[in-house]
N, C-alpha and C positions, 0 to 999 in steps of 0.2 A: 590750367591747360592739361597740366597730365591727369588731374581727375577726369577731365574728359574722354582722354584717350582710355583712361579705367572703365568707366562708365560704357562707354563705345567697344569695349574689347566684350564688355561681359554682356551687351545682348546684341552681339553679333548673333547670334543662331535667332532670337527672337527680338526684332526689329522692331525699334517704337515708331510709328506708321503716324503718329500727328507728329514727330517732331519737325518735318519741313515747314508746316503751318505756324511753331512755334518759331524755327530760323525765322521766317518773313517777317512775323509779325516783331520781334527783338530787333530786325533788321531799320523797320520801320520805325519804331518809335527810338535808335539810336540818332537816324538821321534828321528826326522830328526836336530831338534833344540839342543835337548839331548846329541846326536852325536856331534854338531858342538862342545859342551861348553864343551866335554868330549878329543874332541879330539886336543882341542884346551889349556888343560892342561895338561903344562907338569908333573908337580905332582903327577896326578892320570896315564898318560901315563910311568912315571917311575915305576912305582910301579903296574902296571899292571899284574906282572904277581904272585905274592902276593895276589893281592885282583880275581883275575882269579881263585888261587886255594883254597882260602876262599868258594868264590863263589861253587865250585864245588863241594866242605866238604860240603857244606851249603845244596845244591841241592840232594846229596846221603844221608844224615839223616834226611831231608823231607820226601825223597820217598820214606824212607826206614820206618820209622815211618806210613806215611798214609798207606802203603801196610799194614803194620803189624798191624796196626788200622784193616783195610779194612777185613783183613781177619780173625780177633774176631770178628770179630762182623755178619760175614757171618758164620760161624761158630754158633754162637748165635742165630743167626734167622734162619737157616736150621735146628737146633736143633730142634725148634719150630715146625717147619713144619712138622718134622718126629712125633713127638709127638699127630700131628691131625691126621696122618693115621692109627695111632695104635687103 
C-alpha cells in the first residue's frame, strides 16, 4: 500500500490516464476469482441459502435505517430553510 501511495505521490503532476481501465479490469477478474473460490466450496454452496436470506435481512435494515436516516435529516434542513423565508 504505501508503495502505492509512492508511486501516486510521484506522478501526481503527470497522471497515468489508463490506470481507471486498469482499476476496473483488477476489479473484475478479483471478483471473477471471488466466484471461483465461492463456488468451488461446498460449505458455503450448502448453506447458501441461510446466508442468501441473512444477506437479505441484512440489506432491508440497511436501507431501511439510511432512508429513515435520510429523511431526518431532510426534514432538518428544510426546517432551516423554511425558517429563512420567514
Amino acid at each position: 500500500m504505501l508503495s502505492g501511495v509512492a508511486v501516486g505521490i510521484a506522478f501526481r503532476r503527470n497522471p497515468i490516464r489508463f490506470i481507471s481501465k486498469v482499476i476496473t479490469v483488477l476489479i473484475w477478474v478479483l471478483l471473477f476469482l471471488l466466484g471461483v473460490e465461492v463456488g468451488g466450496n461446498p460449505l458455503i454452496m450448502g448453506s447458501m441459502h441461510d446466508l442468501g436470506m441473512e444477506a437479505l435481512i441484512l440489506t432491508l435494515a440497511g436501507l431501511s435505517g439510511s432512508m429513515a436516516m435520510a429523511w431526518g435529516l431532510w426534514r432538518i434542513v428544510s426546517r432551516g430553510d423554511r425558517s429563512d423565508e420567514e
